[in-house]
N, C-alpha and C positions, 0 to 999 in steps of 0.2 A: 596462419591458418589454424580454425581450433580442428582436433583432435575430438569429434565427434563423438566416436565410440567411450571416452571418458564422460562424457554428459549423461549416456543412458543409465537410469536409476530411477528409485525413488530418493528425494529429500527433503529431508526437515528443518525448517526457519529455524536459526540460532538466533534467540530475541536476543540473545547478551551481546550479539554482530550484528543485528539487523536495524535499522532505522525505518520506523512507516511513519514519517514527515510532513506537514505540509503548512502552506503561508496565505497569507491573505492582508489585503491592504487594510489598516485601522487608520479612521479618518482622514480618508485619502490624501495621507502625506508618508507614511510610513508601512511598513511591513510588521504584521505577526506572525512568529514561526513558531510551530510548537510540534508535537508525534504523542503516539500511542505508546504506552510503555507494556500494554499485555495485550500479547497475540499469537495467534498460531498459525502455522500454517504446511501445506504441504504440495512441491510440484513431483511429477510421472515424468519425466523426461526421456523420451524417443532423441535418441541422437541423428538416428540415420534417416527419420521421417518425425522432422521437429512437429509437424503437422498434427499425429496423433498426441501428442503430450497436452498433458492439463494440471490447472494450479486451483488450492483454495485455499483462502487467508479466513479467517474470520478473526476481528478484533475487539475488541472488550472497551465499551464507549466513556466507560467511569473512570478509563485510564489515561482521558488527555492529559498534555500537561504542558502549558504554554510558559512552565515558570511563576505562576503567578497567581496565587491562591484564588483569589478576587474573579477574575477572571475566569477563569478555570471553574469556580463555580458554577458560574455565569453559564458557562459551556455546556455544563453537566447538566441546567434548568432545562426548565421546559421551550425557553425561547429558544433555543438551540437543538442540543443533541436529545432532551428527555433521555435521560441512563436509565430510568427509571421502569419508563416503558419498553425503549427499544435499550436491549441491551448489548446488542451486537451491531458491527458491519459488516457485512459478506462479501466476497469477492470469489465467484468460481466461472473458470474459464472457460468460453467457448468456441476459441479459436488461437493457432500460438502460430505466425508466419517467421523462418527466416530471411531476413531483408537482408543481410550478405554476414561474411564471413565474423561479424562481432557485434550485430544487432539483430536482434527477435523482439518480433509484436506480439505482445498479448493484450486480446479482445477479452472480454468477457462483461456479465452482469455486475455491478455493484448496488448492495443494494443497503441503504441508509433510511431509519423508519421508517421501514415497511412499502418502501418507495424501492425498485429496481429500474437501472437505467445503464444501457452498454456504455463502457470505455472502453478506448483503448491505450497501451504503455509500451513505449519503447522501451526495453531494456540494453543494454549494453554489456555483455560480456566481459567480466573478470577476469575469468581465470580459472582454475581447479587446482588446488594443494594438497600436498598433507602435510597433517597439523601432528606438533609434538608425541600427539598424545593416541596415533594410527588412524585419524578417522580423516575422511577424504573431504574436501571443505570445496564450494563453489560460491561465486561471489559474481552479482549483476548491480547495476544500477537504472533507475528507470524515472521516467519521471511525465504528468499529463496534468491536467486543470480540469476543474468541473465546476460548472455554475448550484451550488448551495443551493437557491431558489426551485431546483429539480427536483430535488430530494426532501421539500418540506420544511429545508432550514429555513425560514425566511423573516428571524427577525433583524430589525435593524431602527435607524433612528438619521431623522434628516439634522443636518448641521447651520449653523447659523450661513456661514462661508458658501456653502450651497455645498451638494454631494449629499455623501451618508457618514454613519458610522464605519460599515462595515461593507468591503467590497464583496457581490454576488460572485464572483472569482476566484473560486479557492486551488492554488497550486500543492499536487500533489508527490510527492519525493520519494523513492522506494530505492534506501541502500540493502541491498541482502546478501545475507551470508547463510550459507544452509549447509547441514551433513548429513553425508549420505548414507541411507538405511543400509544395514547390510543385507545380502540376499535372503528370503524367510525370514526375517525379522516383523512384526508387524509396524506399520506406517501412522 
């Protein structure tokens, strides 16, 4: 059973702990996995009425990085993410349920060029530590799929074999690691 009263806080995304991840099938015979490498974020956690608590990510879109320059480019054009225009993704919650004692939903908007559209993530419960160095560490995992084509990604290319390029399907992976503010601190 968690220990509720230890979740109430605010905390802050440790990007150097955290993974914002996610995959998509390339020529539908394989998997691309790739993440974000700069992002911010912050959840309000209500321990004793998870209900009230709320989370915001906002991520910096020129920092995919699938391993592969080529590619990666590709991502950063216009046929994809345009970095150029849209330079953020957003994610701010509008609703967080605990589902029992090691999983909590969070609902909220995402929104990807200028497009917003509800998800929602199951997270999975960690843990809470402290770390060497006195500061309090909490740790979730979570993970949900969004169709690209919502959000105005929509390029792609048909295959000789039949299919596409790129599947409408993009699987989304959130490992997080976060520390907590200390009281009067600002967030």
């Amino acid at each position: 059973m968690v220990d509720t009263t230890a979740l109430t806080g605010t905390w802050q995304l440790d990007p150097a702990h955290t993974r914002i991840g996610f995959s998509a099938r390339h020529a539908m015979v394989t998997k691309v996995r790739g993440n974000f490498e700069e992002f911010e974020g912050t959840a309000h956690i209500d321990g004793e009425n998870p209900s009230a608590s709320r989370v915001e990510v906002t991520i910096k879109t020129a920092s995919i990085n699938t391993h592969n320059k080529m590619r990666d480019d590709h991502l950063r054009a216009n046929d994809f993410l345009d970095v150029q225009k849209y330079p953020t993704i957003t994610f701010n919650s509008t609703k967080v349920e605990q589902l029992d004692d090691e999983t909590y939903r969070v609902t909220g908007e995402l929104t990807i060029k200028e497009t917003t559209r509800e998800v929602s993530l199951d997270f999975e419960f960690g843990g809470v530590a402290q770390d060497p160095f006195g500061n309090t560490r909490i740790g979730f995992e979570g993970s949900t799929s969004i169709n690209r084509q919502d959000y105005g990604v929509a390029f792609n290319a048909a295959l000789e074999t039949g299919g596409v390029l790129v599947s409408d399907k993009v699987g989304i992976e959130i490992e997080v690691a976060a520390v907590k503010v200390p009281e009067g601190a600002d967030a």
